[in-house]
C-alpha positions as CSV (number, residue, x, y, z in Angstrom):
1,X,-2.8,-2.7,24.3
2,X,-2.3,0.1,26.5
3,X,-2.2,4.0,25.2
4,X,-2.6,7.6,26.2
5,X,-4.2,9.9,23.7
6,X,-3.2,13.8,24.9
7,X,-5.1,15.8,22.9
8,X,-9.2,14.9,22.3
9,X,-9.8,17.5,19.0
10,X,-11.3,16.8,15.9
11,X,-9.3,13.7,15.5
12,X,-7.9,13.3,18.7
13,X,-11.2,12.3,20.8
14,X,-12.1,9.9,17.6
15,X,-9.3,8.0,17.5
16,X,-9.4,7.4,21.2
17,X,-13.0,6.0,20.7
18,X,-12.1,3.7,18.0
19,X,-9.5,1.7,19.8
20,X,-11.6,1.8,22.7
21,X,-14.0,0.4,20.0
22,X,-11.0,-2.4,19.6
23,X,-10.6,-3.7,22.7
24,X,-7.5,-1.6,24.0
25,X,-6.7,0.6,27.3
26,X,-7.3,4.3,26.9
27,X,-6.0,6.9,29.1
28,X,-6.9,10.4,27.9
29,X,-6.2,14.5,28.9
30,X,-6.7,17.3,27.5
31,X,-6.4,21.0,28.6
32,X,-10.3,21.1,28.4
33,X,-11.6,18.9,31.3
34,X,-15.0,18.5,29.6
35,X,-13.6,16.6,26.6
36,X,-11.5,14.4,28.8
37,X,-15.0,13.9,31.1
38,X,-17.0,13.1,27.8
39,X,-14.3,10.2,26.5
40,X,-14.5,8.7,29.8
41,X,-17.4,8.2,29.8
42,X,-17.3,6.1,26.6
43,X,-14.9,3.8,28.8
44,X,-11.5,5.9,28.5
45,X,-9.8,6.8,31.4
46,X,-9.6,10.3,32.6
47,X,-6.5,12.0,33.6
48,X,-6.0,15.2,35.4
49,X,-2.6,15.7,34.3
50,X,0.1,14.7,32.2
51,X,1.6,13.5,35.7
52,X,-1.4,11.3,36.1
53,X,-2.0,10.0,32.7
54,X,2.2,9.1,32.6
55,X,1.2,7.4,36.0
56,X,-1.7,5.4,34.5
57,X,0.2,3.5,32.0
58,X,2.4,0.2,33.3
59,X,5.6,0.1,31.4
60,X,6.9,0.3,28.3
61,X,4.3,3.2,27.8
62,X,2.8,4.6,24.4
63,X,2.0,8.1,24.5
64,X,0.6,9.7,21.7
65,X,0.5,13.5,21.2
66,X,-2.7,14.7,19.0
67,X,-2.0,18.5,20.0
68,X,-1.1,21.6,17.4
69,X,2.2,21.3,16.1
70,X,4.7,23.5,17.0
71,X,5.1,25.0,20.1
72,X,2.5,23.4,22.0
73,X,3.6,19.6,21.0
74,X,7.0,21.0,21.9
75,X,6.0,22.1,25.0
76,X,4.5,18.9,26.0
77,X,7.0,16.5,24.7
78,X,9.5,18.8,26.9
79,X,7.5,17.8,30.2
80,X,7.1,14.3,29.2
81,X,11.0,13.4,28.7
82,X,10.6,14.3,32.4
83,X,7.8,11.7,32.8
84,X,9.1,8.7,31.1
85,X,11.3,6.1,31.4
86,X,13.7,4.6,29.0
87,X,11.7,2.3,26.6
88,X,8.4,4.2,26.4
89,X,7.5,6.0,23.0
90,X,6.1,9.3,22.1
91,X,4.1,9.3,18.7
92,X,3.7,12.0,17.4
93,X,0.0,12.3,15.5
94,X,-0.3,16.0,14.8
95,X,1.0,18.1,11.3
96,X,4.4,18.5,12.5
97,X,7.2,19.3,10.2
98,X,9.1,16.7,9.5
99,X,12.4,18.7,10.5
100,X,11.1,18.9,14.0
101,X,10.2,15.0,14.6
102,X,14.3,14.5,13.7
103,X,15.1,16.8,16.1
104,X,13.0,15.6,18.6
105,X,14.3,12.3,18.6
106,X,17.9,13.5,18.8
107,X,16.5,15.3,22.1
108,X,14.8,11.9,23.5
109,X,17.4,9.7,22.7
110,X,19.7,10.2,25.2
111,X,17.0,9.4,28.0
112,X,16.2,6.0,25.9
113,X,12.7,7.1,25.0
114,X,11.6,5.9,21.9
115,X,9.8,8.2,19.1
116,X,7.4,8.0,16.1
117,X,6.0,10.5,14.2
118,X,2.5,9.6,12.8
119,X,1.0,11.8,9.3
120,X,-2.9,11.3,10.0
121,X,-5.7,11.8,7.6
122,X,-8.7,10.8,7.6
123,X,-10.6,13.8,9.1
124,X,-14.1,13.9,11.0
125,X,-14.7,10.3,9.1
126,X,-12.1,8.2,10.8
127,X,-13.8,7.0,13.5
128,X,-16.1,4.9,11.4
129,X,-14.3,4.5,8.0
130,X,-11.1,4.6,9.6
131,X,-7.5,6.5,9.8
132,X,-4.5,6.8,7.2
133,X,-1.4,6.1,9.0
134,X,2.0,7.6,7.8
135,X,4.6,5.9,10.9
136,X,8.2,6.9,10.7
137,X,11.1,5.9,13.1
138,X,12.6,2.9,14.4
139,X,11.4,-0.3,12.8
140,X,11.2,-2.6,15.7
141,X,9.5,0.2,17.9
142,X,7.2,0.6,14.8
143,X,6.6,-3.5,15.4
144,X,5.6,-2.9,18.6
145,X,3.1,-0.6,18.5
146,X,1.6,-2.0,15.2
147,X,-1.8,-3.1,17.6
148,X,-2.4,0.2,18.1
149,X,-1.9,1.2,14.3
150,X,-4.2,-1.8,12.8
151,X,-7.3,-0.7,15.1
152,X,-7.3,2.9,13.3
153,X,-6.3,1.9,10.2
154,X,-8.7,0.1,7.4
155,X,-7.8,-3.0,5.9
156,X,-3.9,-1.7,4.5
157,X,-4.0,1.5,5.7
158,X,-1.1,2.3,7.7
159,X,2.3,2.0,6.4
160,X,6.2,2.1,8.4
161,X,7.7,4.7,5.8
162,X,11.3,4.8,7.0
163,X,13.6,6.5,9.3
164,X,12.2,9.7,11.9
165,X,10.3,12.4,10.1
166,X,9.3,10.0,7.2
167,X,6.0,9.5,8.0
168,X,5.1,13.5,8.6
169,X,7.1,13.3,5.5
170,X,4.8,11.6,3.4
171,X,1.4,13.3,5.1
172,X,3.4,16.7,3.8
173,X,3.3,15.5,0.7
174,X,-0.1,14.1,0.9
175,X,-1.2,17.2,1.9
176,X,0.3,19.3,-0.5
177,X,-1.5,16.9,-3.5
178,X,-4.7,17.7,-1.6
179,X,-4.4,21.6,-1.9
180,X,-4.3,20.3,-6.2
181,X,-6.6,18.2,-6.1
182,X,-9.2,20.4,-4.2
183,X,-8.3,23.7,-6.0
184,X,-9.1,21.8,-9.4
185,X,-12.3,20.8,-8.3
186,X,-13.0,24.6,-6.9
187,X,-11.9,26.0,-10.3
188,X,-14.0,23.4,-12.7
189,X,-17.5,24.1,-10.5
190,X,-16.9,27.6,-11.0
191,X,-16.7,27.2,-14.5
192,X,-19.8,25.0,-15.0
193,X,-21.8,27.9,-12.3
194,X,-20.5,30.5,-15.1
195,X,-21.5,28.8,-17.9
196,X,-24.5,29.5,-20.1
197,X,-25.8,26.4,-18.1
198,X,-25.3,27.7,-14.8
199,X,-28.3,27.9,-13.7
200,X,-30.1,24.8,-15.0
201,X,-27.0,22.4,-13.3
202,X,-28.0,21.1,-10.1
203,X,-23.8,21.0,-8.6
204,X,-24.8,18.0,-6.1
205,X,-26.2,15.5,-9.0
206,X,-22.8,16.6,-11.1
207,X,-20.8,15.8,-8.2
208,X,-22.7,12.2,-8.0
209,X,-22.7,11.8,-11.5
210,X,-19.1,12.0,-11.5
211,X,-18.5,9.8,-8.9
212,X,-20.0,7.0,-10.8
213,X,-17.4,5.8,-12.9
214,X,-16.0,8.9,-14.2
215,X,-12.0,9.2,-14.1
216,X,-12.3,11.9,-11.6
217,X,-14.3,9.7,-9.1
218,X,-13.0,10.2,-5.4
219,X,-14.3,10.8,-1.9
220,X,-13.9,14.2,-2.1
221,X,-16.5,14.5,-4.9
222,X,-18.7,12.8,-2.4
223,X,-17.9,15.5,-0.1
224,X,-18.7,18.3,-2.8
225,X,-22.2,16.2,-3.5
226,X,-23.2,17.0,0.3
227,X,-22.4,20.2,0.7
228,X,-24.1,21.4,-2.8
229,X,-26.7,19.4,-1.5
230,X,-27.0,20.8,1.8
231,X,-26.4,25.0,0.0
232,X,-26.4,24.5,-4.1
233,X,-25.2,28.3,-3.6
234,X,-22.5,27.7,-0.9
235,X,-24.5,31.2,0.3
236,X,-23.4,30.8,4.0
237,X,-20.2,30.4,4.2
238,X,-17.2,33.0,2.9
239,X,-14.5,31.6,0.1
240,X,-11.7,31.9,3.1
241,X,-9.4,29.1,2.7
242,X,-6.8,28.6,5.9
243,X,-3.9,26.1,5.6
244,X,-2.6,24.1,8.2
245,X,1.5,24.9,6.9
246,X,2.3,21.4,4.9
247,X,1.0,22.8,1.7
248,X,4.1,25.7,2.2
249,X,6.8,23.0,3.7
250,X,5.6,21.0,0.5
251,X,6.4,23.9,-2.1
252,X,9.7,24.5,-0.1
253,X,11.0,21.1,-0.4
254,X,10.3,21.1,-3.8
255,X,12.0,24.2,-4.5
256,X,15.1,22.7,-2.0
257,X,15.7,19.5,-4.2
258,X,14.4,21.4,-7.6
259,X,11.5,19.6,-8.5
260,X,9.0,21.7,-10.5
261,X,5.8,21.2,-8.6
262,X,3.2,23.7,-10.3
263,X,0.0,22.6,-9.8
264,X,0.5,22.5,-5.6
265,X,2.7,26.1,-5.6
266,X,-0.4,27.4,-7.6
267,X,-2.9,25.9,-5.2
268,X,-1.1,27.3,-2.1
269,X,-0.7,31.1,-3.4
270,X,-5.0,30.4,-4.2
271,X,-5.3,29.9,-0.8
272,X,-3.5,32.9,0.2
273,X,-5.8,35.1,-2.7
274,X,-8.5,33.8,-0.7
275,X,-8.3,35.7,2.0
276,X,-7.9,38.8,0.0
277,X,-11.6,38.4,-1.8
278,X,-14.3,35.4,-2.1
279,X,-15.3,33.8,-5.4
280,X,-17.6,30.4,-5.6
281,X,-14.2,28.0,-6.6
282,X,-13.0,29.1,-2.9
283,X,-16.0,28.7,-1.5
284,X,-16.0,25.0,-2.6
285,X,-12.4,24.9,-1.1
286,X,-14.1,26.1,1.8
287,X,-17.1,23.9,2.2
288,X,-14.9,20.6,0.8
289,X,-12.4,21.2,4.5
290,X,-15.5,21.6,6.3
291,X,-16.9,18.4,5.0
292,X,-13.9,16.2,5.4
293,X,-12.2,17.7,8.8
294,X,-14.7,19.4,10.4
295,X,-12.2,22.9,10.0
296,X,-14.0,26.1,10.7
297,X,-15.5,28.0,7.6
298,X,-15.8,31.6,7.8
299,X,-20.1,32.6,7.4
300,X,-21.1,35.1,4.9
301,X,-20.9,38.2,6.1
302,X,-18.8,37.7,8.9
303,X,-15.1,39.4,8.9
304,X,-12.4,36.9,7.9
305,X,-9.5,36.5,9.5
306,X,-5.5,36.2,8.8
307,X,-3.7,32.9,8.5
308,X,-0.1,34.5,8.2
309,X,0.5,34.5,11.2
310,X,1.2,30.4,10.8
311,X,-1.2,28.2,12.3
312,X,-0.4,25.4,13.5
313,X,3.3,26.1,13.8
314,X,4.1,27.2,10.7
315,X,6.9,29.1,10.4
316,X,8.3,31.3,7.2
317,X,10.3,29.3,4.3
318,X,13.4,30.8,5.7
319,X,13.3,29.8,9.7
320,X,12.2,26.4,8.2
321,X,15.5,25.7,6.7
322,X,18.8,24.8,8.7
323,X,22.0,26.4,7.2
């Protein structure tokens, strides 16, 4: 099948290389030429231009979008309603807020291009072990694409969740569990480091240990067992935790349909209290986003800086809902 990826990041330039991997047509920009230059010549096809990668692709085209959400995926999808022709399809790969994807469609519609938003996890790792695919939107259009969606998946990994914004739905969600599940790991390694055994536990062999059977076995505990193993201390990198903005549409939408959601509103505000000081359970947080997404950690010593400001789009709990 044939696809343009726009957007080569951390995920972006993986995913391209694992259905290249499968067999499919890849056409591939981004607003750094060198990225596009390096994927091409893996096999991809190089594009100058949104123009030229639209131009690239015989009809009905797949384009999907692997850029920042927010303004700069708006941005884009804006140009390429001007591109494409009625029975191509945008999807929609980056953390958008599910809000926007409806919106989006409304906007498309009219000019009979199809859309799908796409939650991705999966991280650094999903070239080899493969991506977590959220789809939402139209069914048959869903059908369609499903070539595309089986070579970046594992075995059951990809899912048609419903109607538009369902899928970015369910990665907010995913997300939001994440910021739990990582904060209660942060919190219990601080409390073993405190301990009166402290300094005879070696973190990395716990981490292993409890990956081997133990209840609360996962892969990010494999994650935690490399980083203590590459700095038991963590001594290199600041307890700065950013978030991308699902974690906050998460505690929204649980506060707009009244579901108590504790543990996630707690691990949000930690993220926030990060930036303020650094303690060892965010410096786990920390070194557990390096380890599965390859996201930036702060280095000891060096200044931090402020995530208000909304990366990634976000946008404060009021702008986010419609009145």
């Amino acid at each position: 099948m044939q696809v343009a990826i726009l957007g080569l990041g951390r995920m972006g330039g993986n995913m391209a290389r694992r259905l290249l991997r499968d067999g499919h047509r890849v056409v591939v920009w981004n607003r750094t030429p060198a990225r596009v230059e390096e994927i091409a010549a893996e096999g991809a096809l190089g594009a100058g231009s949104l123009e030229e990668a639209v131009a690239m692709l015989t009809p009905p085209r797949s384009v999907w979008l692997m850029l920042p959400a927010g303004s700069v995926t708006d941005a884009t999808i804006a140009r390429l309603a001007q591109l494409l022709s009625p029975g191509d399809c945008i999807l929609e790969g980056g953390n958008s807020f599910y809000r926007d994807d409806i919106r989006r469609r409304d906007l498309l519609e009219p000019s009979g291009i199809h859309y799908l938003d796409v939650g991705v996890s999966g991280g650094i790792w999903g070239l080899d072990e493969g991506y977590c695919l959220m789809v939402g939107g139209d069914r048959d259009e869903f059908r369609r694409r499903e070539p595309l969606f089986s070579s970046l998946a594992p075995e059951g990994g990809y899912l048609h969740c419903g109607g538009t914004g369902a899928g970015h739905f369910v990665k907010m969600v995913h997300n939001g569990i994440e910021y739990g599940m990582m904060a209660a790991y942060g919190e219990g390694f601080s409390i073993l480091k405190a301990s009166p055994y402290g300094e005879g536990l070696d973190l990395a062999k716990v981490s292993g240990l409890w990956n081997r059977g133990s209840v609360v076995r996962s892969w990010l505990l494999e994650l935690a067992e490399a980083a203590f193993g590459k700095d038991p201390e963590l001594s290199e990198i600041q307890g700065y935790v950013e978030d991308s903005g699902e974690g906050r549409w998460t505690v929204q939408q649980a506060i707009d349909t009244g579901v108590p959601a504790p543990v996630i509103a707690a691990a949000l505000f930690q993220r926030f209290r990060s930036r303020m000081g650094d303690s060892f359970s965010d410096k786990v947080l920390a070194a557990l986003r390096s380890e599965f997404g390859g996201h930036a950690v702060v280095s000891a010593g060096e200044p931090g800086k402020s995530d208000t400001a909304g990366a990634g789009g976000i946008r404060p709990a009021a702008a986010q809902k419609k009145t």
